[in-house]
Each structure stands twice: as structure tokens, then as C-alpha cells.
N, C-alpha and C positions, 0 to 999 in steps of 0.2 A: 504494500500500500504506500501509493509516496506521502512525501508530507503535505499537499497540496489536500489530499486526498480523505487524512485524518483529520485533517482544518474542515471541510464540510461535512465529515461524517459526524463530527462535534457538534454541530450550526444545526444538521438534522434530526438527533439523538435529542438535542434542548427541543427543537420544537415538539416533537414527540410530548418528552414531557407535561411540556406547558397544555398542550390541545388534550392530553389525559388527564388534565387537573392534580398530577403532581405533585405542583409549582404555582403558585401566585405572586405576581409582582415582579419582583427579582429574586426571589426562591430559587434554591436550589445551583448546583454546579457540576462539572463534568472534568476532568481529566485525563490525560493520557500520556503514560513514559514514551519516553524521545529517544531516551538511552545516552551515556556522556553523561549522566549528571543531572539531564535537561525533561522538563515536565511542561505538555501543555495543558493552560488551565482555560478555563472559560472566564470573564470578568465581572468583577463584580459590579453593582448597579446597572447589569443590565438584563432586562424578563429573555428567559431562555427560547420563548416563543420567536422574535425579535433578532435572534445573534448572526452576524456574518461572520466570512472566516477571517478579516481584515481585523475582528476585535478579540480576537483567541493572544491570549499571553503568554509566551514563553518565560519559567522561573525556573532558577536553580535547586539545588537540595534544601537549602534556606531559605527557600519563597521569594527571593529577589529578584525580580524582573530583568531578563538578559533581552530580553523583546516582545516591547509594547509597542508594535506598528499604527495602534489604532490610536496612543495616549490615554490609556483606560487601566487603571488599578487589576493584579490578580483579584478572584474571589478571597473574601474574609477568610472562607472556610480552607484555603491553602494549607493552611495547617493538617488540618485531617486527613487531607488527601496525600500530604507528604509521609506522616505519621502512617496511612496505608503500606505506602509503598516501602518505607525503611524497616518493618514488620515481616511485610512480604513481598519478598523477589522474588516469586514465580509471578506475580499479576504486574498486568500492564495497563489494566484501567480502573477507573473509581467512579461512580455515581451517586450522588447525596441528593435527595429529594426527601419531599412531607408529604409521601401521598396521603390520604383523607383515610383509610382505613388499617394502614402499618402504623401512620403517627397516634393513631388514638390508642393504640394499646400501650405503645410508647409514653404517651400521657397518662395512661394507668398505670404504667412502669411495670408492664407485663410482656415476657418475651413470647414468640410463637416457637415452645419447644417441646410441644406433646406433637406428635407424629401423626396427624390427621388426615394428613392428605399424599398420596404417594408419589404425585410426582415433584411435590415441594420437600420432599425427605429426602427424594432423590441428587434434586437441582440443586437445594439450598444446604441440606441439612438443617439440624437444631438451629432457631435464629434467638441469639438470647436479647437482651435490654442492658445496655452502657448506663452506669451511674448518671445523674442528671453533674451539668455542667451547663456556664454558660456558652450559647455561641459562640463562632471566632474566635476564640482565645487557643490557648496550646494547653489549658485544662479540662478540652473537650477532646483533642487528642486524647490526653493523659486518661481521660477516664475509657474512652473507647481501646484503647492501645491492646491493652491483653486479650482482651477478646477478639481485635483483626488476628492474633496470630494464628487462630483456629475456625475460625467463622468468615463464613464467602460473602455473609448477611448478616450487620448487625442493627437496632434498634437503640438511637438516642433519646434518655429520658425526655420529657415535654420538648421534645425537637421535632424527630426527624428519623432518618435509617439512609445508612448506608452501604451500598453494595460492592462486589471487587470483583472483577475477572482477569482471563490472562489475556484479553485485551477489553478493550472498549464497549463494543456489543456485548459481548457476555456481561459485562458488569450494567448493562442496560438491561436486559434480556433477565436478570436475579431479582432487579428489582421492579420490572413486569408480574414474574411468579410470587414475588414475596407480598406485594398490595392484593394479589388475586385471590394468595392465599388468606390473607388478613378479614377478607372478606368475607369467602367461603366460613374461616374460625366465628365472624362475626354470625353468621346464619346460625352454624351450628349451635351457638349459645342462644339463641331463642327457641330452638327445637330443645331444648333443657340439657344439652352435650350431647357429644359425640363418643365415638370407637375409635378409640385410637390402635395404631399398629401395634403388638408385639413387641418386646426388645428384639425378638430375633428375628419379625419381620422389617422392621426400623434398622436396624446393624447391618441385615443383607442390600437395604435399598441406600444407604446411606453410606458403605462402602463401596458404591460403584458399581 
């Protein structure tokens, strides 16, 4: 893929977002390893529905803008997305959104890690819930950190959820299954619960 190439699939992956209600405002952000050191981010204050690839930010290991073509600030949330990557070096993309059904369990400070559904045991694995922290800061890292090192999907207290793959689309594509899932969990609790898997049907779909 050139780099011309991942500048629009960035621009596309935001809209996505934004037209699935993901995102309001300027919500949410998107990343993707460059390799060298070099990280492109999406910027901040601007709605993902909205992005060209003229306004995509190249940052180094430490968030510092080696190229701002457009004159527009990395996303706040750089932090997180660096903290992904320094965690885990098998993934090369990150995706941070609020969608309306992962954040509210998020808001209850509840992860989705009973085994409900089989092809999000598969996809995702266990998604647990990151300590609450504020926004932006590198204490939203710090409380998310341990749990990137094992989870493809995690859940930010009254935030948000973040997802990784070992590129771009896939960590787009986690956090498609993880609101769909969130949903599905939501139904289930007005049917008064659900069946969940087995340990040993959960371990076999879970290890691949």
C-alpha cells in the first residue's frame, strides 16, 4: 500500500465512523505505523466525517509533529495510540471511537467479557474496561497500558474503546464487531440474560 494510499484509507475509515454514529463532533481518531519511528495520526479538531489526506499528521515516538502539511495539531488522544503501539509491535493500526453502545457499558465501567457471542470470542476475545482516567492526558494511557498488552479491544471508563490490529482495517473492522457486539449484550439483558459459551467452548474459539 503506498503512502498516498494509507492517507485516504485514513480520510475513509473517519468517515465511516462518523456516518455510523461512532463519533460526534470531532470525536474520535485513527492511526497508523509508518515504520522508522514515524506514526500517522488523524488531527485533532477536526469531525472524522470531514478529513482529507492533506490534514493527516505525521508524529514521532513522542507525539511531535515531523509533518503537518495541513498546519493542524496531532489528535489529543496521541498518547494512546503511541502507548498502543510501544505495548505492541505486532499491530500497525489503532482506532479510538464512542460508539453509543460499547461507551455505555464503558460508562457503567463494565467490560464485555462473558463469551456471548461467537464470532466476537473469536474476533475480539474477552474485551475488558481500562480504569477511568481523564482524556488526553498520558494517565489515560497509563490506565489502558496493561491491558493493550493482551486485548485486541479494550473499553475506556466514561470515555470511549479502543481497538488494534496489525494494520488499519482490522483495527477498524474490531471495533465494527465490538459496538455490534455491545448491542447484541444490550438485547440480551432485557431478555433477562443470556448462555454464554463454555470455558472450553470460549478457549477453543478464542485460541484461533
Amino acid at each position: 500500500m503506498t503512502y498516498e494510499t494509507q492517507r485516504k484509507l485514513i480520510c475513509e475509515l473517519g468517515r465511516r465512523m462518523w456516518e455510523r454514529g461512532w463519533v460526534a463532533a470531532n470525536d474520535g481518531n485513527l492511526s497508523r505505523r509508518l515504520g522508522e519511528g514515524l506514526y500517522l495520526v488523524t488531527p485533532a479538531g477536526v469531525s472524522k466525517g470531514f478529513l482529507t489526506p492533506d490534514m493527516l499528521v505525521v508524529v514521532d515516538g513522542e507525539g511531535r509533529a515531523v509533518d503537518a502539511g495541513g498546519g493542524l495539531r496531532p489528535s489529543s488522544e496521541t498518547i494512546l495510540h503511541l502507548e498502543c503501539y510501544r505495548r505492541r509491535p505486532d499491530i500497525a493500526g489503532v482506532c479510538h471511537a464512542h460508539p453509543p453502545a460499547a461507551t455505555a457499558f464503558a460508562c457503567a465501567r463494565m467490560g464485555l467479557e462473558e463469551p456471548l457471542v461467537g464470532e466476537a470470542a473469536l474476533s475480539l476475545g474477552r474485551v475488558p474496561c481500562a480504569p477511568y482516567a481523564r482524556t488526553g492526558t498520558a494517565a489515560l494511557a497509563e490506565a489502558a497500558g496493561p491491558l493493550l498488552e493482551e486485548h485486541d479491544a479494550v473499553l475506556l471508563a466514561n470515555h470511549g474503546a479502543v481497538t488494534l490490529g496489525a494494520d488499519l482495517e482490522n483495527a477498524y473492522w474490531r471495533m465494527e464487531t465490538l459496538e455490534h457486539t455491545a448491542r447484541i449484550c444490550l438485547n440480551v439483558r432485557l431478555l433477562g440474560g443470556g448462555v454464554p459459551l463454555s470455558p472450553e467452548q470460549a478457549a477453543e474459539l478464542e485460541g484461533g
